[in-house]
C-alpha positions, 0 to 999 in steps of 0.5 A: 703286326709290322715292325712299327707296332712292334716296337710300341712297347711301354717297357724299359729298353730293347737290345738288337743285334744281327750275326751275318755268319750265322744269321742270327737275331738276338733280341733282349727286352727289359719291360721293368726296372722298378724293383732293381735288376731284371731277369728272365730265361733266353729262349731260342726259337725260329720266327717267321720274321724278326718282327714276330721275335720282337713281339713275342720278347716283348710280351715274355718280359711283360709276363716276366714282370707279372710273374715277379710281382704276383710272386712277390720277388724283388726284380723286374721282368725281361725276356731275351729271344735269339732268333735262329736261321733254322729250327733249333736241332738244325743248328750245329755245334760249332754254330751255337757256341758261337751264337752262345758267345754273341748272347753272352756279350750282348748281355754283359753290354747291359751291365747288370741290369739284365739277368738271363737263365734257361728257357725254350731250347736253352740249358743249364749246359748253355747257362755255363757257356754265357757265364765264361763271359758273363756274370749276370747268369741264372740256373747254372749247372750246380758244379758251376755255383749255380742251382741247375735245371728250374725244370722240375720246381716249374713243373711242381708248381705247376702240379699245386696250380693243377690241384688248387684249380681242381679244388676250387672248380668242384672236381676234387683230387686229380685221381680219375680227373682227365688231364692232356699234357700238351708238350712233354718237354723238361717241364711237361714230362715231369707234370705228366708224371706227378699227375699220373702218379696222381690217379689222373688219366692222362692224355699227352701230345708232342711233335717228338715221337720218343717223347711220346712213347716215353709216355706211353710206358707210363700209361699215357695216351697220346693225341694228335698235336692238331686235335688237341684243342679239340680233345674233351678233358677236365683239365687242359695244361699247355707247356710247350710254346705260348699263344694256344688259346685265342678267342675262337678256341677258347668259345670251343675248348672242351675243359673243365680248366686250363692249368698249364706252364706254357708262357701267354697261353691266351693268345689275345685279349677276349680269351679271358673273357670267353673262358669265363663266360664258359665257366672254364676256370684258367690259370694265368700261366705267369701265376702257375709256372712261377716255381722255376723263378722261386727256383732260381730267383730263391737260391741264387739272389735271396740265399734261400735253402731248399726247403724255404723255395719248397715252401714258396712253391707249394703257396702257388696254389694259395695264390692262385686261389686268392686270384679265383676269389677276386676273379669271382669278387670283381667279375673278371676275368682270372688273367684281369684277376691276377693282374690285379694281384701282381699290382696290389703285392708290387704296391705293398713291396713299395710302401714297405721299402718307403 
């Protein structure tokens, strides 16, 4: 994609700035504003090219939108993507404050019509840095007046999708169900657990070695990271980075189902299509990892108490259902399913605040 069609994008608004210290591209992208301010997690990666990081903001804060509506919380989607000069854990301390600072600043410019939390290679420690500058901060740490780490309400939600997916595929409970975790980062290091836990059999990939033997202590079985796509399991889940399902590999994945927290796992349009043609049953991701916008969206806008965010995370397995049944009604794919879910429920928040 060139920087023209990256920048053909029916969201809201897009912020831009480079840091020629660091060398460093920070992106914020606003794709809606219809239901108040924005929110989504800041996410720091290294792109091939600024025009990838664009895309790839974009299509987060796009997700972020349908994750809110489909979720039923009074916000719009946006995505912020720092673009680093080199992989993450190559960058040194003096470095990432300094980018932390520049962040912070760029979203206070947005004056609250932007609020950001962590995300890929941000932390809650990151979150109480940008929250020296700004306000408009999610998922500080709790010593902070923030409600800390989304990680682990992410992964149980993605644990209800996991099981609501197996009911309604015919598999029944996970207990000696195959499941591959690919990515054992904070997210997927706690699903792995809940679905061994389970009675599942699971098999892990990772490109971090300790991770991996992290894992095996627990009786996991590791997989290369370039056979995982080719590795027969019943339930797939890919929680590290987006994109891992395109079309070809959605003709030979051998899985029952794929329930994962990976953000825009399909990585075009036809995979959809194709996996249901192939009767293999996918979670829209912006359905199943909606537990971390519960999370920090419930305690620290809505006010809700532990037990009210619990309750919402466990419904993501009934609305995850209601999008099997209207993919199955309608003749569509899961993802077009769920789409038209998040619409109806924005159209109903309307007519009520009418």
């Amino acid at each position: 994609m060139n920087v023209d069609d990256a920048l053909r994008w029916d969201g809201e608004l897009t912020l831009t700035r480079h840091d020629p210290e660091t060398g460093t591209t920070f992106i914020i992208r606003v794709d809606s504003l219809r239901h108040g301010r924005s929110a989504g997690g800041t996410r720091a990666a290294h792109y091939g090219s600024p025009t990838a990081a664009l895309e790839d903001a974009g299509r987060l804060a796009g997700a972020m939108t349908l994750k809110m509506a489909v979720s039923n919380l009074p916000m719009g989607g946006g995505k912020s993507v720092i673009a680093l000069p080199a992989p993450r854990q190559d960058i040194d301390a003096a470095t990432w404050n300094r980018i932390l600072s520049l962040h912070a600043e760029n979203i206070d410019r947005l004056n609250g019509a932007y609020w950001t939390g962590p995300d890929v290679n941000t932390s809650s420690a990151d979150m109480d840095i940008l929250g020296d500058t700004t306000n408009f901060v999610f998922g500080r740490s709790i010593d902070r007046g923030g409600a800390g780490s989304s990680a682990l309400n992410t992964a149980v939600g993605v644990f209800e999708a996991m099981k609501a997916t197996a009911q309604f595929r015919g598999l029944g409970d996970l207990d000696g169900l195959t499941v591959l975790v690919q990515g054992l980062g904070a997210v997927g290091g706690h699903l792995a657990t809940m679905a061994a836990q389970a009675g599942a059999r699971l098999l892990v990939t990772d490109v971090n070695s300790e991770r991996i033997a992290w894992a095996q202590d627990f009786g996991c079985s590791p997989v290369s990271p370039a056979e995982v796509t080719a590795t027969p399991c019943d339930i797939f889940a890919p929680c590290a980075m987006g994109g891992v399902i395109d079309s070809t590999i959605a003709r030979q994945l051998p899985a029952s189902a794929v329930v994962g927290a990976a953000n825009n796992t399909l990585a075009d349009d036809e995979a959809g299509s194709v996996l249901r043609d192939r009767d293999v049953l996918y979670a829209p991701d912006f359905v199943t990892n909606a537990g971390g916008a519960f999370h920090l969206v419930g305690h620290e806008v809505l006010g809700w108490d532990a037990d009210t965010v619990a309750g919402h995370i466990r419904g993501i397995g009934q609305t995850l259902t209601q999008v099997y049944e209207i993919s199955d009604a309608e003749g569509v794919s899961t993802d077009t399913a769920a789409r038209t879910l998040a619409r109806r429920r924005t159209d109903s928040l309307e007519a009520v605040a009418v």
